[in-house]
C-alpha positions in Angstrom: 172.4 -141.9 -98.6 171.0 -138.5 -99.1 167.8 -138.8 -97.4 169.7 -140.7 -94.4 172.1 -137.2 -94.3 169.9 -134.8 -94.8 166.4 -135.5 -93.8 164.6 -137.2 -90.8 161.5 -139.4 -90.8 158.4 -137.6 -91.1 160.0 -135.4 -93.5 159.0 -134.3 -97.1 160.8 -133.9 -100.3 159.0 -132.7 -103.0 159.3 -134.7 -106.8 158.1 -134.0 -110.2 154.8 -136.1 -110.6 155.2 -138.4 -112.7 158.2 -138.9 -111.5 161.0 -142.4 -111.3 161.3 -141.7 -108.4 157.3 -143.3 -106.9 158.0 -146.5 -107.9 160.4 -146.8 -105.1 159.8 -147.8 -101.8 163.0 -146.1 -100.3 161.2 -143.1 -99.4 158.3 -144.9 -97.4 160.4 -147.3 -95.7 162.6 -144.4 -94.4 159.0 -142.6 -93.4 159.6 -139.8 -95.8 156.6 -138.1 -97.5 156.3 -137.2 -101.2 155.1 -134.2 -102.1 154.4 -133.8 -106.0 155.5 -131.0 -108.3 152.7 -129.8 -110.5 155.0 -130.4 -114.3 154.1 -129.2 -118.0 155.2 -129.8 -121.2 158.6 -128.3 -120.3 158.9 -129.8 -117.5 158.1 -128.5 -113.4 156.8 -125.2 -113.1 158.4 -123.3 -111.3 155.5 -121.1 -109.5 153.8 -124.9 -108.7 156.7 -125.3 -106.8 157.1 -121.8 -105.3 153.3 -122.5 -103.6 154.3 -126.4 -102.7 157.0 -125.2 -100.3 155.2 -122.1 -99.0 152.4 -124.6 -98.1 154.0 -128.3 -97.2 157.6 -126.9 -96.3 159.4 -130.0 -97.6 162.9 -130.6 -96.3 163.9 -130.7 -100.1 163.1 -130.7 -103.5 164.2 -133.7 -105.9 164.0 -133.6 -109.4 165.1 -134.7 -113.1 165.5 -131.8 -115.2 167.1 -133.2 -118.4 165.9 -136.3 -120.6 163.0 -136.6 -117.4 162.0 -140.0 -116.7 159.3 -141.0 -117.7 157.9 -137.5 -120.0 161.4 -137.3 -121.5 160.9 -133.9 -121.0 164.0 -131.3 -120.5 163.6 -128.0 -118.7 164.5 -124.6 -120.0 167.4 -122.9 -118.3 164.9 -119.8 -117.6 163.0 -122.3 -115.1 166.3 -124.0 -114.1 167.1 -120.2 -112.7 163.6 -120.0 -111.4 163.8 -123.1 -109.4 167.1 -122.1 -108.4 165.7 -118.9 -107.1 162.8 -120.4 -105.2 165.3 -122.7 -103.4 167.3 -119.9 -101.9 164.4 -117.8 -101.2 163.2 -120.6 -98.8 166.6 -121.8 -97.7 166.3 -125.9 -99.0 168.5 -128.1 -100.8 168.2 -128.9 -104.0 169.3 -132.6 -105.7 169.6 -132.9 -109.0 169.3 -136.4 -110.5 171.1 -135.8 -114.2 171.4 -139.5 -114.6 170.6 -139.4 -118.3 172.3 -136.1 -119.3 174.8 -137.7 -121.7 172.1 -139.4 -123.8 170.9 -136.5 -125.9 169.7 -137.6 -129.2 172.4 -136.9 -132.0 171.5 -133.6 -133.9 168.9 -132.5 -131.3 169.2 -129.2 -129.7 171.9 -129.5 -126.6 170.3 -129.7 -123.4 170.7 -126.6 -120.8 173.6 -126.4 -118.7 173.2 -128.6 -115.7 171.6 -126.9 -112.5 174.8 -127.2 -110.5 176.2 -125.5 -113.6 174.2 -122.5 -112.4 174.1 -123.0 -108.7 176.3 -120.1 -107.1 175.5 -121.1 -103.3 176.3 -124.7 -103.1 172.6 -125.3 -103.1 172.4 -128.3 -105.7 173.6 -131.6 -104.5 174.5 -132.9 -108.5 174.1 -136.9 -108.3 174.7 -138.4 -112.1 176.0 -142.3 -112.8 177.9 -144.0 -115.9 175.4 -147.0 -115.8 173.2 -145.7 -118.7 175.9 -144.4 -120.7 178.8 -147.1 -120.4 177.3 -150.3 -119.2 174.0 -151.0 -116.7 176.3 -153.1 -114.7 178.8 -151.0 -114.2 177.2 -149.1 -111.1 179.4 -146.4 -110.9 177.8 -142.9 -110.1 179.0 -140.0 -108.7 177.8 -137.0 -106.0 178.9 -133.4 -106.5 178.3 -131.0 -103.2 179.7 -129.2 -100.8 182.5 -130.6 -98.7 180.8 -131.3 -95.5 177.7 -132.8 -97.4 180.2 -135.2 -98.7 182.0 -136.2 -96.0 178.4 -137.1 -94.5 177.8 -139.3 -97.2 180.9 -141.2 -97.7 180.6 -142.0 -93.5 177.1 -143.3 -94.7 178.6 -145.6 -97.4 181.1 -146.9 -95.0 178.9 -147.8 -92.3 176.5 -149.8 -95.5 179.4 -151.4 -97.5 183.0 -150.0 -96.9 183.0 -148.7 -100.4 183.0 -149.7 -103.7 186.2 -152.4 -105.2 188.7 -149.9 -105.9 189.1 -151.6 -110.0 185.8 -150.4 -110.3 186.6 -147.1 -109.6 189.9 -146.9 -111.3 188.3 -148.6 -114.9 185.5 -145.8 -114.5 188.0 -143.0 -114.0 190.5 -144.6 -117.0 187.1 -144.6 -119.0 186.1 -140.8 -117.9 189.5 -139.9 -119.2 190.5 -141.7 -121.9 190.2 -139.9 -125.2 187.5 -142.2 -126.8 185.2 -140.9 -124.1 184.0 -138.2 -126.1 183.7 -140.9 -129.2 182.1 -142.9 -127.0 179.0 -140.3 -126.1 178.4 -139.2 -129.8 178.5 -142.8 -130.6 175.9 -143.6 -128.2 174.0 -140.3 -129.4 173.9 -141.7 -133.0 172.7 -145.0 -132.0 169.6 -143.4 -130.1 168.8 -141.5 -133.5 169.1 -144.2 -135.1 166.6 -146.0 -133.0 164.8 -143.1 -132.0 163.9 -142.0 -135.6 162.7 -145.7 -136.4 160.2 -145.8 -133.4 159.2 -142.9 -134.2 158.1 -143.6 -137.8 156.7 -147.0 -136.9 154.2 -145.4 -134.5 153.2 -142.9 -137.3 152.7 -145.8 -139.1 150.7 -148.4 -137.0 149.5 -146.1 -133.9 146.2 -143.7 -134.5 146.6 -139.6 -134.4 144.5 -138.9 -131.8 147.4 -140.3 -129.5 150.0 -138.4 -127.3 153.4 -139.2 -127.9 156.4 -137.6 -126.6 159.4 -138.0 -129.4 162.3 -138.2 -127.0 165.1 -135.5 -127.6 167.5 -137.7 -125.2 167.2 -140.5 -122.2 166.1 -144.5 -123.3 162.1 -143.8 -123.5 159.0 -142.6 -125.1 156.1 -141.2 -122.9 152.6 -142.5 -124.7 149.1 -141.6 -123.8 146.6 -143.9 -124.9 143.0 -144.3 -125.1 139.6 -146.2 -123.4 138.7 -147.1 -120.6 140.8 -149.7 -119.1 142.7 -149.6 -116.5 147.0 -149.7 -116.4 147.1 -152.9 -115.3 144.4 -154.4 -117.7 146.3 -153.1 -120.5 149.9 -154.7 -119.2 148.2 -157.9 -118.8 147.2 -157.8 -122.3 150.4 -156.6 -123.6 152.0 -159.7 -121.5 149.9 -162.0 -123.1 150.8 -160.7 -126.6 154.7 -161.1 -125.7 155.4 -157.2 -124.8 156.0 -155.8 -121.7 156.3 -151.7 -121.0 156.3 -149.7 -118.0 152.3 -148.6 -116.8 152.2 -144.7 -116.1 150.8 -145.5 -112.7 153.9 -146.5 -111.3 155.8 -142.8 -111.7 152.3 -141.2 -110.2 150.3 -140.7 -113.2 146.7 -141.4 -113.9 145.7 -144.5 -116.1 146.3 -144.4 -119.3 149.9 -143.7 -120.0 152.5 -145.9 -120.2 156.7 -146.0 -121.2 158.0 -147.4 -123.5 161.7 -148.4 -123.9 162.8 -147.5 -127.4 166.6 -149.4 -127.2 166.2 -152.9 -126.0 164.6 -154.1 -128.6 165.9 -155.1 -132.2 164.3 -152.5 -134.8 163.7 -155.2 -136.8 160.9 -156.6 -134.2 159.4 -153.5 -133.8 156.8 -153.7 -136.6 155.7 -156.9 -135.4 154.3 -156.5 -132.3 152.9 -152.7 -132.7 149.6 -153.4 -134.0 148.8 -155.3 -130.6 150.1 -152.3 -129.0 147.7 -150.2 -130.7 144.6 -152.4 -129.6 146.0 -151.8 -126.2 146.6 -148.6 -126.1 142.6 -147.8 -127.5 140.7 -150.1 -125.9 138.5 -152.5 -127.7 136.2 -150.5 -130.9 
């Protein structure tokens, strides 16, 4: 609904790369171009971005600053204010996916304030969704932006499905409110330790050093660079054939070779089993 509000076809946006957001074929089928985002460990950088727009002029700049999907990455509130900066400098919006901003790990350091938190010109269009934190089915999400941005999209919405069922909208707003909310989060929070902390010893364990693994400080995944020479989609046949499946590195934008990995669907108590296959995946045959 934001692309069909604010952009036209033929238009850019500039995305993190990797980034959720090229495995979907929204953008193409509305003939939008993606323009990638040079990241780091931290997350974009900032003066990556500054030269993207200068050169490519995209009609906006997407990204996923906390618990990124797929690096897990989170980025600094000094580059949050960069980013910010470079937006206003060169007049574009600014949409900010924060879709997995209430699934910090319990006892990690708390995430920087959002980046409409910091927005002082109505830049940041703030999009964020109680589907990863409540219930996958329940596809509630929400849009925070200035009023005539809104009004756009909820004339979009109408013209694609009259809106939502009203009980949906009234059990998410009961939920919001309700004073087990909060429980609710840190609940959730613990659970990903829990989880989190398991994976992370059982690759220790079964996976070799030489490695990259991103320990997630929030969001549902781990961000894992392997070895060899094979390609993405040799290695997920394999891992099919062995009973796993993951998501191949290729699909968010990234070279062969890295791949993420879900660390809460599965029972901890399976993990063990099927890691050794994973590692002769993940480093090609010796």
């Amino acid at each position: 609904m934001i692309t069909r509000a604010l952009i036209r076809p033929g238009d850019a946006i500039a995305i993190e790369q990797p980034s959720y957001y090229y495995s979907w074929t929204l953008f193409q089928s509305a003939g939008l171009r993606l323009l990638p985002i040079l990241m780091d460990k931290q997350g974009i950088v900032p003066e990556a971005l500054d030269i993207l727009i200068r050169e490519k002029r995209p009609a906006m700049v997407l990204i996923n600053p906390t618990h990124h999907n797929p690096t897990t990455t989170t980025l600094p509130e000094n580059r949050r204010i960069e980013v910010l900066d470079i937006c206003r400098r060169w007049n574009i919006p600014l949409v900010e996916d924060d879709a997995l901003g209430y699934l910090s790990v319990f006892g990690t350091p708390r995430p920087p304030r959002p980046l409409k938190v910091l927005d002082t010109e109505y830049r940041v269009i703030y999009v964020s969704t109680l589907s990863k934190i409540a219930a996958p089915g329940l596809r509630i999400g929400w849009v925070i932006a200035p009023k005539p941005i809104l009004d756009r999209l909820a004339d979009i919405k109408g013209q694609i499905d009259l809106g939502m069922t009203g009980v949906s909208q009234i059990l998410a707003a009961k939920f919001l409110s309700s004073p087990f909310w909060p429980q609710h989060v840190v609940k959730v929070q613990q659970a990903l330790r829990a989880r989190r902390d398991h994976l992370t010893q059982a690759l220790k364990e079964y996976l070799p050093k030489n490695l990259t693994v991103n320990t997630p400080n929030g969001g549902l995944y781990f961000w894992i660079h392997g070895q060899g020479s094979e390609s993405d989609l040799q290695r997920l046949d394999e891992a099919i054939r062995h009973g796993m499946i993951y998501v191949p590195g290729r699909f968010y934008g990234s070279p062969d070779g890295f791949l993420r990995l879900n660390y809460v669907w599965e029972e901890q108590n399976k993990i063990e089993s099927v890691l050794p296959q994973l590692r002769s995946i993940l480093t090609g045959p010796s």
